[in-house]
Every structure is written in structure tokens, then in C-alpha cells.
N, C-alpha and C positions, 0 to 999 in steps of 0.2 A: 431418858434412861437413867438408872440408879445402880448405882457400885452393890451389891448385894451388902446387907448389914448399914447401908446410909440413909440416912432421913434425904428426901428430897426437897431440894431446896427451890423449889417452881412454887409457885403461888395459884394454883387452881384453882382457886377463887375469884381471884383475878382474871383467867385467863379466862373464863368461863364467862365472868360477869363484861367481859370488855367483846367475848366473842356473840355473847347473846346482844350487845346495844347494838350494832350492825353500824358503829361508826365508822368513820371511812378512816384509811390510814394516812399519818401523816407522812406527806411529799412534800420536798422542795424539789426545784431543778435542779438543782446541785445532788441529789439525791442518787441521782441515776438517769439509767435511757429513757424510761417511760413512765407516767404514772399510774400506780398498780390501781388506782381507783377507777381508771378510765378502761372499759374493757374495750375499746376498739383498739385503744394504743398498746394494752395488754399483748391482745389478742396478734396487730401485725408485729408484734418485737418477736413473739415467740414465733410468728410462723417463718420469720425470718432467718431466726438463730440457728448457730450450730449447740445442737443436743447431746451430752452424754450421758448416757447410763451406767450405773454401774459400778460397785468402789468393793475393793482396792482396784483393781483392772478397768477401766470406765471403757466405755464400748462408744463409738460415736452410730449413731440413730438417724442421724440428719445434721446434714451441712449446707446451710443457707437457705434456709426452706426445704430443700430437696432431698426425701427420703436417703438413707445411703443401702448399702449392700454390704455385709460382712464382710466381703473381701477387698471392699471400697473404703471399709474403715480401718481392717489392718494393713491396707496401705500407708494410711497415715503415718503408723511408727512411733506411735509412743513406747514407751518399755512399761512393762508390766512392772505394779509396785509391789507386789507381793510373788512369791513360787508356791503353787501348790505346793503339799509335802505326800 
């Protein structure tokens, strides 16, 4: 996204010419939980995780694999970061 009146400064040339080679991303294990190039480990990290949706107010979706319920998620208790006006 661009400040209106800014040159953006993304290289979409790049990003296009790196999203068209379908090279894989580089991973180390130090990197993180899973590697994003493996969709089976992809695939169990996410079914596992807790989810939220939502910014400024983020809404939790699911906690540990297991769908939630709205009223299961303002349970939780976060405080809202923002007040409507």
C-alpha cells in the first residue's frame, strides 16, 4: 500500500519475476516451526494453531485446531485496540 502522492518503493518486477519461477522459499530450521515449502508440515502447523482474524480488534477463529464460537473467543479477553467512534 502507498501514502497517496508516494512512489512506491516495491520492485514488481521482481516480485512477479521471482513469483512466476515457482522457486521454493528459502528455510532454515532456525527459521521457524515448519517449512513453508513442505505442505504436509505447512498444512499440520496451521491445523493446529490458534487463528486470529481481524486488526485492529483481532477475533480468535480457532484455538488449537478447534474451531471457537464468538462467545468462546470473547472469553479470552483481549482488550480492543482501537474504540469505534
Amino acid at each position: 500500500m502507498t501514502i497517496s502522492g508516494h512512489k512506491s518503493m516495491t520492485d514488481w518486477e521482481r516480485v512477479k519475476r521471482e513469483y512466476d519461477s515457482d522457486a521454493p522459499i528459502p528455510y532454515d530450521a532456525e527459521d521457524g516451526p515448519y517449512d513453508p515449502n513442505d505442505e504436509a508440515a505447512t498444512e499440520a502447523y496451521f491445523k493446529n494453531a490458534t487463528v486470529w482474524s481481524g486488526w485492529p480488534n483481532p477475533v480468535m477463529i480457532q484455538k488449537e485446531g478447534v474451531p471457537v464460537t464468538p462467545e468462546e473467543a470473547a472469553s479470552e479477553g483481549l482488550p480492543p485496540h482501537a474504540k469505534a467512534s
